[in-house]
N, C-alpha and C positions, 0 to 999 in steps of 0.2 A: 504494500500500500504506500500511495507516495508521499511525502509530506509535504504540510504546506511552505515547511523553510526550502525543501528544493524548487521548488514551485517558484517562489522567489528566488534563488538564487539562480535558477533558468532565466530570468527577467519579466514581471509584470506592469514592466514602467509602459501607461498609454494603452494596457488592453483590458475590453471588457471582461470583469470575471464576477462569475454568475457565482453568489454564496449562497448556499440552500441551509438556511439557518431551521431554527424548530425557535418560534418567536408564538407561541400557540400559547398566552396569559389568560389568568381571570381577571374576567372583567364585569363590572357590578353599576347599575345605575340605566336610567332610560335610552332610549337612542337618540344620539346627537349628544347626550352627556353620558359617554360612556366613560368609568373609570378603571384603569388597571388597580388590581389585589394586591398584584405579588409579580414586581419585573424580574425574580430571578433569571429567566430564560432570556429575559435580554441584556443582559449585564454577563450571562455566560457566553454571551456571541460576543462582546466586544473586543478580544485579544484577536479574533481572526478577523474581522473586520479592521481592526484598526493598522495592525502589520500591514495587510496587500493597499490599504487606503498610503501609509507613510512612505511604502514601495514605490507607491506611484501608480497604481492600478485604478480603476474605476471600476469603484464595489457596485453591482448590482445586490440587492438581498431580497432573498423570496423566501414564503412561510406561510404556511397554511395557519388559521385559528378557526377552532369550532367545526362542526359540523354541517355548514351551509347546503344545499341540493344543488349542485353541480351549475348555480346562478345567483349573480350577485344580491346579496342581502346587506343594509346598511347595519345590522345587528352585529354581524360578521367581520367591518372593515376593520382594517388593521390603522384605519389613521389615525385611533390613539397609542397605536404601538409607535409608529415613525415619530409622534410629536414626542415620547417619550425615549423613543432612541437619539433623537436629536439631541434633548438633553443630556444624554448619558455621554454623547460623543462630543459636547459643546466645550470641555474642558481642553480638549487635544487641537481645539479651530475648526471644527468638520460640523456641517449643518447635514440635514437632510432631504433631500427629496423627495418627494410623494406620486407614485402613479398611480390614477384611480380604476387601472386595470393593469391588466397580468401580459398580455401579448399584443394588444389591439394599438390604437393611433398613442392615446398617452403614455405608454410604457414604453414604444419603437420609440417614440420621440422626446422624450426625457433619456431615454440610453443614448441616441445617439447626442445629444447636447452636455451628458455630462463630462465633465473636466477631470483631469490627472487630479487621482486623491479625493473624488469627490466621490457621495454616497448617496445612491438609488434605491430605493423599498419599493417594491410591486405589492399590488392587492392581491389580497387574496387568494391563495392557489385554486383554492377549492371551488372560488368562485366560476371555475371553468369545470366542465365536465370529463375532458380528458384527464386530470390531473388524478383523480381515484377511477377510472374505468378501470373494468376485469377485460375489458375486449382489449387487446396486447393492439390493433391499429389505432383506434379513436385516443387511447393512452400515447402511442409513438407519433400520432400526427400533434400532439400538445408539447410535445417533449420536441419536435422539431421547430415549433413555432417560439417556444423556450431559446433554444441553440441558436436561434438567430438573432440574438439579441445579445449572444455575447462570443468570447474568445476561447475563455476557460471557466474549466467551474471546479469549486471546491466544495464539499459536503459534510458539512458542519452540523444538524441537525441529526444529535441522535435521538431525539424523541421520536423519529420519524423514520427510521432505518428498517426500522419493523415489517413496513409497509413496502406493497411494490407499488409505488405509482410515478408518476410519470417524472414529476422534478426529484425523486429519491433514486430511482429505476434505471429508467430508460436514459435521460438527461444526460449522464456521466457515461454512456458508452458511444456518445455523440460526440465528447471534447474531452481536448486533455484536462486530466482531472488528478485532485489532491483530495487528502485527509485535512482538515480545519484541525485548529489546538482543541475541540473539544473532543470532537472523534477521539482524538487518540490518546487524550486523558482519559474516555470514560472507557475505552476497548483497553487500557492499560490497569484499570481498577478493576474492570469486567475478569481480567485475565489473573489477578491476584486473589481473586474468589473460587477460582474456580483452577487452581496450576500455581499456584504459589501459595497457599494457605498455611497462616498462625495458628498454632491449635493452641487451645478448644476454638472449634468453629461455631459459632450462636448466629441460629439467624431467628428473628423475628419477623413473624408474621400476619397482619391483620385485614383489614378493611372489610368489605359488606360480602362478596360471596366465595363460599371455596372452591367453587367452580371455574374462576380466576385464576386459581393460584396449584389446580392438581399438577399441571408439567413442571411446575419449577419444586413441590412435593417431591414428586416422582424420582427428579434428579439430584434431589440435594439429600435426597434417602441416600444418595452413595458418596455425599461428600460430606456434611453435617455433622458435627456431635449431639448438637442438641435444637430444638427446632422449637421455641415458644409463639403459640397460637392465642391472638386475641382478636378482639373487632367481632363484625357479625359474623364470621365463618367462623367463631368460635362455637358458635351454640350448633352447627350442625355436626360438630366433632364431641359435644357434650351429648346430642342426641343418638348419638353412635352407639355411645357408651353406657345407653340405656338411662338418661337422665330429664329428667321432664323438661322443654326450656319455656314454658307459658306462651307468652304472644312474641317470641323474639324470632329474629330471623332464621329461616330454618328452608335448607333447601335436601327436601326429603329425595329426592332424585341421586344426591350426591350422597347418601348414608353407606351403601356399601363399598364406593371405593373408599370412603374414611376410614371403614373397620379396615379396608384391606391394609391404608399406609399404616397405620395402626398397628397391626398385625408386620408389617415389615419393617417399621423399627426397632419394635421389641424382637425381631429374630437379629436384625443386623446392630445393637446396641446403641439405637440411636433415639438420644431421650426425647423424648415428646412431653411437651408442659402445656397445659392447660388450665383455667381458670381456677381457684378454687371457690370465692365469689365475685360477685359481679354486685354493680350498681345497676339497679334495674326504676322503672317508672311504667303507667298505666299508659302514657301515651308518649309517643316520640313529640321530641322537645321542639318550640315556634325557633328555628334556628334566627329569622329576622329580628323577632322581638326581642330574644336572649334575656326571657322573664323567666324569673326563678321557677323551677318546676317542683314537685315533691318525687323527690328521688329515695330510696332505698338499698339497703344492702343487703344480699341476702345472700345464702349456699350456691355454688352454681351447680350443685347438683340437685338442688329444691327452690326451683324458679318456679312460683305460683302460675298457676295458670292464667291469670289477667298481669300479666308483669311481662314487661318487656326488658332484657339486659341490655345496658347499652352504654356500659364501660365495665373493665375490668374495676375488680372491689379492692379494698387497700391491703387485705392479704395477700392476693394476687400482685399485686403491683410491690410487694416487700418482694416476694418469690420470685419474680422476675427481674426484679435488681440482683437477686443474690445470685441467679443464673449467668448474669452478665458480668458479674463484676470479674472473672477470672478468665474470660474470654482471650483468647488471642486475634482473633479475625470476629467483629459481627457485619451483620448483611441484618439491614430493616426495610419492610416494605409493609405499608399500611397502618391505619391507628388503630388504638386498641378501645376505640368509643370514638361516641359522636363529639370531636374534639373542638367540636366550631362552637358548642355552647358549655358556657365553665361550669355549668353541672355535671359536666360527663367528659373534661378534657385532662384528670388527672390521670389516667393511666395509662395518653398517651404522654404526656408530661414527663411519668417516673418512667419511661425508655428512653426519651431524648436527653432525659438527665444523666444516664446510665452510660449513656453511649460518650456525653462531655465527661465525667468522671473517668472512663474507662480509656487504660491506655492502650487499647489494641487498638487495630486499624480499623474505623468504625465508617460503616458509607450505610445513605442512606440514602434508597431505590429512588428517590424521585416521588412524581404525583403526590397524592395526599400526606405522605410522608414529610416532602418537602414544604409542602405548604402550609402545614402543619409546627413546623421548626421555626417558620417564619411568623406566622399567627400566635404562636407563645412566646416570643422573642427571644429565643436561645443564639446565640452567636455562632451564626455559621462555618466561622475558622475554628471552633469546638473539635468538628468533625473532622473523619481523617477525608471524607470524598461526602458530597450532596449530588446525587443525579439529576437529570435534566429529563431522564427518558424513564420513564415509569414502566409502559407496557415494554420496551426497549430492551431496559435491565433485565424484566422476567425472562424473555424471550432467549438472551443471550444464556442466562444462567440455565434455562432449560435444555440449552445445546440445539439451539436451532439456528438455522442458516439465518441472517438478515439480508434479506437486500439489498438494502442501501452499503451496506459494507463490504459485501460480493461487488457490488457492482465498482465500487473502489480498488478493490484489490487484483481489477482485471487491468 
């Protein structure tokens, strides 16, 4: 895979090059005043963008956010991303430019006007239909209309490697192409999880279902010491084990491959922890309001039948500090409760704590995780790695192919 310093040192003075950054933030508030949450994701593109810009290159950056139907939606623009990348880049002399499309008259013609060192953001990938097609033409005819708008491209966006689509994909087998400093930061912490590993290995695991999360199970059954389970895919691992969970999440579909991981840790010695209690409530919490609710602690193996769990309990949350604390290598993905309302965000709280306390090499997967870390105000240099790429991380740790990273390393 090439880097982006050879990339430069090949020379990018004067040529368009296309950055496929992963700039996909939340964003909160009406349309027309839309507000970013949480600019991690674009404060993680800035080292690659900012090198090929002081090169002398002319950054194009392109970036899917949200879900849009394959046509422009204004809920979807990105142009509170660029006014916020502006500023992040206003320190270094670099403004930014806005296209209010991806390939058509404004984005041909802000590419071809911008200047050595100057910085171009396109709308929205997704706003286009070729950019997620499963039809491999209507995908490669976007990804051509892409290529023409610039020299070189670099692939920077690992939240989006996952995917094959047209600016992850196809794009990079069209120009010469490099790895961005984030790529190969996170495929460098990807690769110490998983080939270089500190023992004890702990990985923690939570968020809403464990349907999500069986291939990276499956695989980390053969690399893991110890594996603590919280969030709502806890209660269908509680229900496994023959434990009532009341009205909490519960994906009865997924009961017998549970017993099965279950069944193969305790053959291959690998500890599985689970709740002991849980904070539980009658109803899920107004996360807008964030008005006190009447919460509960209870057994998490005698969850009332009108009770929902929806954080781990504070024995649980001792138990898994004490799991951690002797760790050599942890791996975290997902919270361990509804962490957005402070009724129910201490027991994602006491692993974030665990993880800054803890001197082993501690990363945490990205997504909720990440946003998470952010929303309690823990200090991001705490950790040894923050990911960018949520479904990304799992995927790699699972040992599957990425595309976007294939198609780099061709």
């Amino acid at each position: 895979m090439k880097t982006i310093e050879e990339l430069i040192a090949d020379g990018v003075a004067g040529k368009r090059v296309f950055v496929r950054a992963d700039l996909n933030v939340p964003l909160e508030g009406a349309e027309g005043a839309r507000r970013i949450t949480d600019d991690g994701r674009i404060r993680a593109a800035l080292p690659t963008i900012n090198a090929l810009a002081a090169a002398g290159a002319k950054v194009l950056v392109a970036s899917h956010l949200g879900r849009p139907k394959g046509a422009p939606d204004p809920v979807y623009s990105l142009a509170p991303v660029a006014a916020r990348l502006g500023e992040l880049l206003a320190p270094e002399g670099r403004s930014v430019v806005f296209a209010h499309d991806t390939v058509d008259d404004s984005a041909r013609d802000a590419a071809a006007a911008l200047a050595d060192g100057g910085v171009l953001l396109l709308e929205n990938l997704r706003f286009n239909p070729g950019e997620t097609s499963k039809d491999d033409a209507e995908r490669a005819a976007f990804a051509d209309r892409l290529a023409a708008l610039a020299d070189l491209y670099v692939g920077d966006g690992f939240g989006a490697v996952h995917r094959k689509h047209a600016s992850v994909y196809d794009l990079p087998q069209r120009l010469p192409h490099a790895a961005g400093y984030l790529i190969a930061t996170e495929v460098g912490v990807a690769r110490r999880l998983t080939h270089e590993v500190a023992r004890p290995y702990a990985v923690v695991l939570g968020g809403a279902k464990v349907s999500d999360k069986l291939g990276v199970i499956d695989n980390l059954l053969e690399k893991a010491d110890r594996i603590l389970i919280g969030g709502g895919m806890a209660y269908t691992f509680l229900a496994a084990q023959g434990h009532p969970v009341g009205r909490s999440l519960l994906q009865q579909d997924q009961l017998d491959a549970v017993r099965t991981y279950l069944r193969r840790a305790e053959e291959r010695g690998v500890e599985f922890v689970l709740p002991v209690d849980v904070v539980a409530a009658a109803d899920f919490p107004d996360l807008a309001a964030k008005a006190p609710t009447e919460p509960v602690t209870v057994a998490a193996s005698e969850i009332p039948d009108a009770l929902m769990g929806l954080d781990i309990g504070p024995e649980s949350r001792k138990l898994y500090a004490a799991k951690l604390a002797d760790a050599g290598t942890v791996f975290w993905n997902g919270p361990m409760g509804v962490f957005e309302h402070p009724d129910y965000a201490e027991g994602t709280r006491t692993i974030a704590q665990a993880l800054t306390d803890s001197p082993a090499f501690t990363v945490v997967g990205g997504g909720d995780s990440a946003a998470a870390v952010r929303l309690l105000g823990f200090d991001e240099a705490a950790f040894g790695h923050i990911s960018t790429g949520g479904g990304a991380s799992l995927e790699y740790l699972e040992g599957k192919t990425l595309p976007g990273l294939a198609a780099l390393a061709v």
